[in-house]
C-alpha positions as CSV (number, residue, x, y, z in Angstrom):
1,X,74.5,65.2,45.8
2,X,74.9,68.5,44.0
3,X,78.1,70.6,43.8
4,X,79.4,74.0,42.6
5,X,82.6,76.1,42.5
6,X,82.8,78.7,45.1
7,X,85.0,82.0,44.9
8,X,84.8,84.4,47.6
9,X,86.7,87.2,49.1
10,X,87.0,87.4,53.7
11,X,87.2,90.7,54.9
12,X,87.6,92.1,58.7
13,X,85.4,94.2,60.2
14,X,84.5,96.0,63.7
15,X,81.7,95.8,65.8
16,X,80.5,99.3,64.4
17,X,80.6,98.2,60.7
18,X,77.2,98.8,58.6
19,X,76.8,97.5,54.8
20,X,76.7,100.7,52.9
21,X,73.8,101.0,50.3
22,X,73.6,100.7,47.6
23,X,75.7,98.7,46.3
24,X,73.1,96.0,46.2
25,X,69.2,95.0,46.8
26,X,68.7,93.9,50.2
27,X,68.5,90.0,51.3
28,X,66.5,88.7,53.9
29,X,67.9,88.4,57.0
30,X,69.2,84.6,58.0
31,X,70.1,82.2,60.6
32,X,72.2,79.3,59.8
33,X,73.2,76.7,62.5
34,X,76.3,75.1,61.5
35,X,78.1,71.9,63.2
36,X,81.5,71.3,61.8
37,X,83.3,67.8,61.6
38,X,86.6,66.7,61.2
39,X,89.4,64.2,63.2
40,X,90.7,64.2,66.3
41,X,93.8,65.5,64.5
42,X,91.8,68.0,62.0
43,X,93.1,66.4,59.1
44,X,90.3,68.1,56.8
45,X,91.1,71.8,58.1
46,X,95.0,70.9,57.6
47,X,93.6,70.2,54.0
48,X,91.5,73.1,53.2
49,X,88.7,71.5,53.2
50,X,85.8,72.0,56.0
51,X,82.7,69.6,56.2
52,X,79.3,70.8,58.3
53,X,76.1,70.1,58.9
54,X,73.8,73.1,58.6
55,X,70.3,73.8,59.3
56,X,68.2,76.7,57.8
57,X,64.5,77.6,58.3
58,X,64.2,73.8,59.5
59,X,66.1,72.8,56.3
60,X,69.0,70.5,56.9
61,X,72.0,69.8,54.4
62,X,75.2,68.1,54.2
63,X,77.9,70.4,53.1
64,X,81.7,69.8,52.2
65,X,84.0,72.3,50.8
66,X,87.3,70.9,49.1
67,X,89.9,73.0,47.1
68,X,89.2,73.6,43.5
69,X,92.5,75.5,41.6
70,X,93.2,78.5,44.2
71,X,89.3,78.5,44.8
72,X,86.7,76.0,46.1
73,X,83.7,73.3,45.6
74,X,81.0,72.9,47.6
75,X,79.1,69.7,47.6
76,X,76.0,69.5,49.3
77,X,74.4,66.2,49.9
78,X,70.3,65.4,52.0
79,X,71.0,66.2,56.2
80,X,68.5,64.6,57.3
81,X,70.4,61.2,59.0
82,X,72.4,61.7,62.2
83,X,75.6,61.1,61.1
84,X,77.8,62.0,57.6
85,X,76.6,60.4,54.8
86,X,78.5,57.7,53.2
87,X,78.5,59.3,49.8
88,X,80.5,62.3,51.1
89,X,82.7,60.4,53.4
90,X,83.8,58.0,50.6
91,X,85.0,61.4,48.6
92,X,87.3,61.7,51.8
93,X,88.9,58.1,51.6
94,X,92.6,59.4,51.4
95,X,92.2,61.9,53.7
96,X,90.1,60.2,56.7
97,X,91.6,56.6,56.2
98,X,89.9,54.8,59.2
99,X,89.9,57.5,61.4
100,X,86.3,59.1,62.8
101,X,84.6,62.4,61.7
102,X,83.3,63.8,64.8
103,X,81.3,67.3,65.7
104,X,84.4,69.6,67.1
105,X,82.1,73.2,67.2
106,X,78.6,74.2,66.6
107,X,78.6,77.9,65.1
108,X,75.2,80.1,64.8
109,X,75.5,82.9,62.1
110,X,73.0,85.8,61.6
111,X,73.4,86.7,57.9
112,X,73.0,90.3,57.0
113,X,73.2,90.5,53.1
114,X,72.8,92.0,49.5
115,X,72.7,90.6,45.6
116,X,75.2,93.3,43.7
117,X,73.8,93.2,39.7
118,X,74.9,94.5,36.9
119,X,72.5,95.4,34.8
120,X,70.1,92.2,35.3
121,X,73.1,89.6,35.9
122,X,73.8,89.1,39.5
123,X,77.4,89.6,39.9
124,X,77.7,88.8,43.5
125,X,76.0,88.6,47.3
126,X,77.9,90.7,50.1
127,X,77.2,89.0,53.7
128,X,78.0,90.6,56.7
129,X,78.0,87.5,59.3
130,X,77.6,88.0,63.1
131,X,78.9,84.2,64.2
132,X,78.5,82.9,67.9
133,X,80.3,80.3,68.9
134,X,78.0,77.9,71.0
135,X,78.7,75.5,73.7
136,X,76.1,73.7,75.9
137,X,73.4,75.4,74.2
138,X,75.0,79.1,74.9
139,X,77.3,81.0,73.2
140,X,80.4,81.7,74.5
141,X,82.4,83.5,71.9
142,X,81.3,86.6,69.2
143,X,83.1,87.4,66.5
144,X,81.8,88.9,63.2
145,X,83.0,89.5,59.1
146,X,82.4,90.1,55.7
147,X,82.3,87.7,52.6
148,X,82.1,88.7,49.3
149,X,80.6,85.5,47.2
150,X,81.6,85.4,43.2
151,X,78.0,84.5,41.6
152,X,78.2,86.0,37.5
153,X,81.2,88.3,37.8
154,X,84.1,88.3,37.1
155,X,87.8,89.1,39.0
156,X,87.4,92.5,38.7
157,X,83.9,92.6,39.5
158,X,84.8,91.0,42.8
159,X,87.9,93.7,43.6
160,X,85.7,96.6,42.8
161,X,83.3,95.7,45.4
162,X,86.4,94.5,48.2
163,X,87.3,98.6,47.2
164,X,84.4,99.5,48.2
165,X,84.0,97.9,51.4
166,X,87.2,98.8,52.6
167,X,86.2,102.6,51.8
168,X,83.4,101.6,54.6
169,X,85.7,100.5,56.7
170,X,86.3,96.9,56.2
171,X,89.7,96.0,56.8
172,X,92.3,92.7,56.3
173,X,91.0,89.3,57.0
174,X,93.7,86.8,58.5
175,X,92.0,84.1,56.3
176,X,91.0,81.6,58.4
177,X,87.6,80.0,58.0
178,X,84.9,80.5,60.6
179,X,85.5,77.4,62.6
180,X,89.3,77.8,63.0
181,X,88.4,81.0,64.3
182,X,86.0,79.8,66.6
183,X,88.6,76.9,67.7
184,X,91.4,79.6,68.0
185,X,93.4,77.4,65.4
186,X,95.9,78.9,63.0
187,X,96.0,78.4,59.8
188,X,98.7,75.8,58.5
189,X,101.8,77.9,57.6
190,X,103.2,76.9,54.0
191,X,106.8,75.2,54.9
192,X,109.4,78.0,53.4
193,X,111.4,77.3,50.3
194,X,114.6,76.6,51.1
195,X,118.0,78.6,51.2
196,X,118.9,79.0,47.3
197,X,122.3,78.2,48.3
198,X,120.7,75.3,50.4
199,X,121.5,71.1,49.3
200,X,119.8,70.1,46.4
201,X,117.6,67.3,48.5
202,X,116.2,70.4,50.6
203,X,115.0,71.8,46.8
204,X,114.1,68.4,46.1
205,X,112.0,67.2,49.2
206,X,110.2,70.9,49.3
207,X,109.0,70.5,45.5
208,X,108.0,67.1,45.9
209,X,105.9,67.9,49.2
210,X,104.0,71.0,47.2
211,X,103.6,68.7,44.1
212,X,101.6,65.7,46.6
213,X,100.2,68.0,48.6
214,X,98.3,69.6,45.1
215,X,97.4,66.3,44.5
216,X,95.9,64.7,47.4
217,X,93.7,68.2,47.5
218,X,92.3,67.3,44.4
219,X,91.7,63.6,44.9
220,X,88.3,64.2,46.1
221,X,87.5,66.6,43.7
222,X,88.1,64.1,41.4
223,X,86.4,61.5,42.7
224,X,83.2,63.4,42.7
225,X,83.8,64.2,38.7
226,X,81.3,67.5,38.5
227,X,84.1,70.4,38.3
228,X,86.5,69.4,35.4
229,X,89.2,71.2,36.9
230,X,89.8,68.9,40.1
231,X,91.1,66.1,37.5
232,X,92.9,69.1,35.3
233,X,94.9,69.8,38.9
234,X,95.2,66.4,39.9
235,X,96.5,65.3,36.3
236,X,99.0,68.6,36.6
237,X,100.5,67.2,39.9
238,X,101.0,63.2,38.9
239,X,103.1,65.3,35.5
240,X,104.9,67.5,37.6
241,X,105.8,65.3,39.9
242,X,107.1,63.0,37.1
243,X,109.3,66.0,35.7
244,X,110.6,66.6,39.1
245,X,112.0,63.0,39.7
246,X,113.3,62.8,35.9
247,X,114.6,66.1,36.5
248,X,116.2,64.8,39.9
249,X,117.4,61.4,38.5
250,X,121.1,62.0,39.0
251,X,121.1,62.1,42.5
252,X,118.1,59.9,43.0
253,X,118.6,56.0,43.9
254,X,117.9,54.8,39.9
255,X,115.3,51.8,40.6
256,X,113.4,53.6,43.3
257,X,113.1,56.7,41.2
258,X,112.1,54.6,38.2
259,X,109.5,52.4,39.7
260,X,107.9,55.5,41.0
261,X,108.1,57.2,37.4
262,X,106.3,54.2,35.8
263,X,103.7,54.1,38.6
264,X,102.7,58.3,38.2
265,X,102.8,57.5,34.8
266,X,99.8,54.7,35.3
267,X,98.5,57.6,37.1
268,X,98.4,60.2,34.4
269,X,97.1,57.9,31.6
270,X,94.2,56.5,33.5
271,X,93.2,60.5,34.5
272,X,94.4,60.9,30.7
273,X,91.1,60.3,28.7
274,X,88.3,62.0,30.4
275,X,90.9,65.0,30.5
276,X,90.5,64.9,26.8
277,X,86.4,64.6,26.7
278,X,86.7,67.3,29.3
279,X,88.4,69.3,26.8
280,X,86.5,68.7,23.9
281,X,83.0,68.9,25.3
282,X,84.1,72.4,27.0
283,X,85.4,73.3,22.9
284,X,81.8,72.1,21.3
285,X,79.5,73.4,23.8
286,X,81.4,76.9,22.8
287,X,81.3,76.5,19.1
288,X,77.8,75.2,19.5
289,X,77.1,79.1,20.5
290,X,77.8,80.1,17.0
291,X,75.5,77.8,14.8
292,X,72.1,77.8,13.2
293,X,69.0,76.2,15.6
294,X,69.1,73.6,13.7
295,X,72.5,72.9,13.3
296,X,73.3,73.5,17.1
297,X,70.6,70.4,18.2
298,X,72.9,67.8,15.7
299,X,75.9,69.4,17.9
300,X,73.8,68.9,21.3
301,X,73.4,65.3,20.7
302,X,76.5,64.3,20.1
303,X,77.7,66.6,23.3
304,X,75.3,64.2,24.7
305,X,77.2,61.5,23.3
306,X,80.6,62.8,24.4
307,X,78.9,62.9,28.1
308,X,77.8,59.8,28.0
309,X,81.7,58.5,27.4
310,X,83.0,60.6,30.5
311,X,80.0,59.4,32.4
312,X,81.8,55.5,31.6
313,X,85.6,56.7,31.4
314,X,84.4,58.2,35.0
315,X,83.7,55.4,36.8
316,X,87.3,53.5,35.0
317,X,88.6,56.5,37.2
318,X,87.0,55.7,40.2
319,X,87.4,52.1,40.3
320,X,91.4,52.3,40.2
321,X,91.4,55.6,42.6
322,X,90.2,52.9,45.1
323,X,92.1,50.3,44.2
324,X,95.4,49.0,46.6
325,X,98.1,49.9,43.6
326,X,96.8,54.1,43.6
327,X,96.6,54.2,47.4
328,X,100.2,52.4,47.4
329,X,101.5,55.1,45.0
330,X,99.9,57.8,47.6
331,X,102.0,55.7,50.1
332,X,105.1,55.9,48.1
333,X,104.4,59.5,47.2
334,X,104.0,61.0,51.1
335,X,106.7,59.2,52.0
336,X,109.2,60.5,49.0
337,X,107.8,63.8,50.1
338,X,109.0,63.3,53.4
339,X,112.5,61.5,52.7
340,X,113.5,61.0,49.2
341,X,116.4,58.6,48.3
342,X,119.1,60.9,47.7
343,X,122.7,59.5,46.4
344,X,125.7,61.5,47.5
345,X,126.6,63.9,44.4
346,X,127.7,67.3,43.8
347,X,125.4,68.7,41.4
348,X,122.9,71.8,41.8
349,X,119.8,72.4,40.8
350,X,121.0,74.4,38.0
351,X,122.4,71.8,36.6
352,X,119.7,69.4,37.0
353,X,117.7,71.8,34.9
354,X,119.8,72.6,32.2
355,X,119.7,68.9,31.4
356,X,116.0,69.3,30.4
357,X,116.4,72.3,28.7
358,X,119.3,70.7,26.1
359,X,116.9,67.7,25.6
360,X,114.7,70.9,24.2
361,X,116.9,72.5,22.6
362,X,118.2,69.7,20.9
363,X,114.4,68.6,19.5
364,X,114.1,72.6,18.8
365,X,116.7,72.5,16.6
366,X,115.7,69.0,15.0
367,X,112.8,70.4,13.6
368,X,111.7,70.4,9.9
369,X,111.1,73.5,8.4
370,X,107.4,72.1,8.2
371,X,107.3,69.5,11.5
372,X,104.7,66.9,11.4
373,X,101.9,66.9,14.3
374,X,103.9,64.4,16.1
375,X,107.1,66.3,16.0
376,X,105.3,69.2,18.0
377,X,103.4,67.4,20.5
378,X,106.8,66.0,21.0
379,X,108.0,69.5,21.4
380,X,105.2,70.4,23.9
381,X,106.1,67.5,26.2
382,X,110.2,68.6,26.2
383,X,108.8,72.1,27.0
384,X,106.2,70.8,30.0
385,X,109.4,69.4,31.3
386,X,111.7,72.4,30.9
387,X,109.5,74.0,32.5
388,X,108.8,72.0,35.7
389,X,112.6,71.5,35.6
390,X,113.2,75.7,35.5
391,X,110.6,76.0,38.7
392,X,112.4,73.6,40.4
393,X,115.5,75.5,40.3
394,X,113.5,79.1,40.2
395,X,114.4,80.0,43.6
396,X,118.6,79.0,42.9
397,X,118.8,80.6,39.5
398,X,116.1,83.8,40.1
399,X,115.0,85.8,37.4
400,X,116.7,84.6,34.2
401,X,114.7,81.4,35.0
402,X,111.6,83.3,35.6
403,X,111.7,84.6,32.4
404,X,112.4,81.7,30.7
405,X,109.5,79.9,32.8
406,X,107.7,82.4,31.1
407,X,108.5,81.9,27.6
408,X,107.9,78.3,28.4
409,X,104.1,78.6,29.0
410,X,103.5,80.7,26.1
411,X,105.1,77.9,23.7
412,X,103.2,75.5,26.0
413,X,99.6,77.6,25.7
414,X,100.4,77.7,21.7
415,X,100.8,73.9,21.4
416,X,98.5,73.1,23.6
417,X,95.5,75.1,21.7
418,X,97.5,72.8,18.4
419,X,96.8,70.0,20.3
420,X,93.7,70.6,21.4
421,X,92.7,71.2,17.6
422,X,93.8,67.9,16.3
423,X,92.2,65.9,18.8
424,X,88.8,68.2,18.2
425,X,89.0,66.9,14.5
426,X,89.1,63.5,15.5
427,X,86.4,63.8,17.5
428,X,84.8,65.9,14.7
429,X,85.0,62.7,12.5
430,X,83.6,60.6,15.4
431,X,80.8,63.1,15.3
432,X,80.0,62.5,11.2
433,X,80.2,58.7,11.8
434,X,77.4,58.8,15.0
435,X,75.4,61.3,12.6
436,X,75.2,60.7,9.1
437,X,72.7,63.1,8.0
438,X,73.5,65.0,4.8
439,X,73.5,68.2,7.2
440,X,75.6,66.7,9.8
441,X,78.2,66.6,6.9
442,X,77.8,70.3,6.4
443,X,78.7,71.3,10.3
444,X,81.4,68.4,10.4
445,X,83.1,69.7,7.2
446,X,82.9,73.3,8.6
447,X,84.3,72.2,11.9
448,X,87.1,70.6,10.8
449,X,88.2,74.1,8.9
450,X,88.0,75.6,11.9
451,X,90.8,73.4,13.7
452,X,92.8,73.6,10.3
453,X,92.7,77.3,10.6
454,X,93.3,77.0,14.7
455,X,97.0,74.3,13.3
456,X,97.7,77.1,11.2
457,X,97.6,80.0,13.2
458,X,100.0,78.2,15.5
459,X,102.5,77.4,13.3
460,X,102.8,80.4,11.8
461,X,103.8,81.8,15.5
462,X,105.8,79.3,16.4
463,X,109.8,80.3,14.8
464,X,109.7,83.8,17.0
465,X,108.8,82.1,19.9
466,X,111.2,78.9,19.8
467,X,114.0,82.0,19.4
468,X,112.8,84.0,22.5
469,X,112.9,80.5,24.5
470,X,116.1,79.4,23.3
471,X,117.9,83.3,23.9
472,X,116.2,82.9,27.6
473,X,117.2,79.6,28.1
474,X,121.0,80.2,27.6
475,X,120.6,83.2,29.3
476,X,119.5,81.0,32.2
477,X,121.2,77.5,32.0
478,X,124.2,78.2,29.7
């Protein structure tokens, strides 16, 4: 299999619409046969995620698109055999269960398109696609639109060009993806937040359903392991779903809500280490940019080094993601999404969250004019939680809680980056002790400066912003 992120931009268009030129150097023209798959019940398209089997100039693939952040991954896999492969279905597990992927429309799309550089980087393709929907071997619906496809560029690269095809007269997309379209399906509409004034279970059970939801969208992601930031988002959802139900404790029945707690939490530390070599072999693969040829090949092998332990931490992951205890938490989790047990009480959500934010206030205030390591990763994790906490009760409090939400995530950035510093060090020593060339103890030593230097530059911002998060927090909890 291969995969890659995907980032594109849907536009409308009429039947009239031309791609004006430049912007771009021409593409040939294509034709791509595509037959999508899902459920009876189109359980993938209810995920965002579309699976099809396309043919092109005789060429057949596999493809599966599953959400990545905001954006998306596609994985392609061999098309040759007649029915999904194995290897893409098993990525699926949580989402198909035992239920059977079957063709539900065959599209045919004529690709009109253009490679936009800048300078000699290719910044993105433009496709205008002309889509017939066919059934029985004839079409029997037309429809066409316009995609802009993120390649080397950048966010604003990719809004320039949308300008200037709407200035040729593309117009809105309603976002669907080309087979909904063809199946006159609508798009799942996100279930409103609820009433600020509205019981604090309706706040509860809505941030608990967008918290699983996240999750399960990035379970196959992280199965597949190739685009660090499925694990990242899946990681981010087992945490925030642990602040919500500590942040909810109150009103929740105690053993339930703790046995769930200590379950996410098996969650999070078995996603918890190839995070971390995520992290670090992102951080060496930069600073690698800045060395010496020969200094750069010592740092390339033990990159290679740090690969090979996600490569064995990877399958750890994928042995307990099929294992009965995770898909009994996913159990537990849809159906505490669905109907949480709630005790009778008469507290609000702003008062659920201004029980996290005096826990940080109080280990704010406990500081030492010069806190140890620990005492600030301790901070960082009583600020994660304020800050779940606060966007739980966002839409009951408004904007002071924005703002403090706000100050949270800089304080959060800043001791992450300290984090991130002090485990890079560690790994830096690992690094000495797999190479001990005189050299390697040059880079090493000059490595570990650098995260010195990153500590520092943290603490030294650290008073003003503990006062602007403090100020906010009153302002928003009291």
């Amino acid at each position: 299999m291969s995969s890659q992120p995907e980032r594109e931009l849907k536009l409308g268009v009429d039947p009239d619409f031309r791609l004006p030129r430049p912007p771009g150097t021409p593409l040939s023209r294509r034709l791509l046969i595509s037959t999508y798959y899902d459920t009876a019940a189109y359980d993938l398209a209810h995920a965002r995620m579309t699976f099809r089997h396309r043919i092109e100039r005789r060429k057949k693939t596999w493809q599966l698109k599953l959400p990545l952040g905001d954006d998306r991954q596609e994985v392609e896999a061999p098309g040759d055999q007649a029915g999904p492969p194995a290897s893409l279905r098993r990525l699926l597990a949580l989402h198909l269960g035992h239920r059977k992927l079957e063709p539900v429309v065959t599209l045919r799309v004529w690709r009109t398109s253009m490679l936009v550089h800048h300078g000699r980087v290719p910044v993105a393709e433009i496709a205008l696609d002309t889509v017939s929907v066919i059934k029985n071997g004839c079409p029997i619906q037309q429809f066409r639109e316009l995609e802009i496809e993120q390649r080397q560029g950048d966010e604003t690269s990719l809004r320039s060009l949308e300008r200037q095809m709407r200035e040729a007269g593309a117009t809105d997309h309603d976002g669907r993806p080309k087979f909904f379209r063809a199946l006159s399906l609508q798009t799942p509409v996100p279930v409103p937040q609820p009433d600020p004034k509205a019981p604090v279970a309706e706040h509860l059970t809505w941030t608990l359903a967008q918290h699983v939801r996240w999750l399960l969208a990035h379970d196959p992601g992280t199965r597949l392991g190739t685009e660090r930031e499925s694990l990242h988002q899946m990681r981010v959802a087992a945490r925030r779903l642990r602040a919500v139900l500590r942040t909810a404790r109150p009103i929740l029945l105690s053993e339930w809500a703790a046995s769930l707690d200590q379950e996410l939490d098996w969650l999070s530390e078995l996603l918890g280490p190839a995070r971390d070599l995520d992290v670090q072999i992102a951080y060496f693969l930069e600073e690698s940019t800045g060395l010496q040829a020969r200094d750069r090949k010592l740092l390339a092998d033990f990159i290679s080094h740090l690969r090979s332990q996600r490569d064995a931490v990877q399958q750890v992951v994928l042995r307990e993601l099929t294992s009965t205890r995770y898909f009994d938490l996913i159990r537990r989790l849809q159906q505490a999404a669905h109907d949480p047990p709630v005790v009778e009480s008469l507290l609000t959500v702003r008062q659920l969250a201004r029980r996290a934010f005096k826990k940080l206030r109080k280990a704010i205030r406990g500081l030492r004019a010069s806190p140890s390591d620990t005492a600030l990763h301790t901070i960082r994790i009583k600020t994660k939680r304020a800050r779940y906490a606060a966007e739980f009760a966002r839409v009951s409090v408004g904007k002071p809680a924005t703002r403090f939400i706000k100050a949270t995530r800089a304080i959060q950035d800043r001791l992450g980056f300290h984090q991130d510093a002090i485990q890079a060090e560690r790994y830096v020593r690992q690094f000495l002790k797999y190479s001990t060339s005189v050299r390697s103890g040059f880079v090493a030593g000059r490595m570990v400066e650098r995260q010195h230097q990153r500590c520092h530059s943290v603490r030294k911002d650290m008073k003003p912003l503990f006062k602007t998060l403090l100020n906010l927090g009153k302002k928003a909890w009291g």
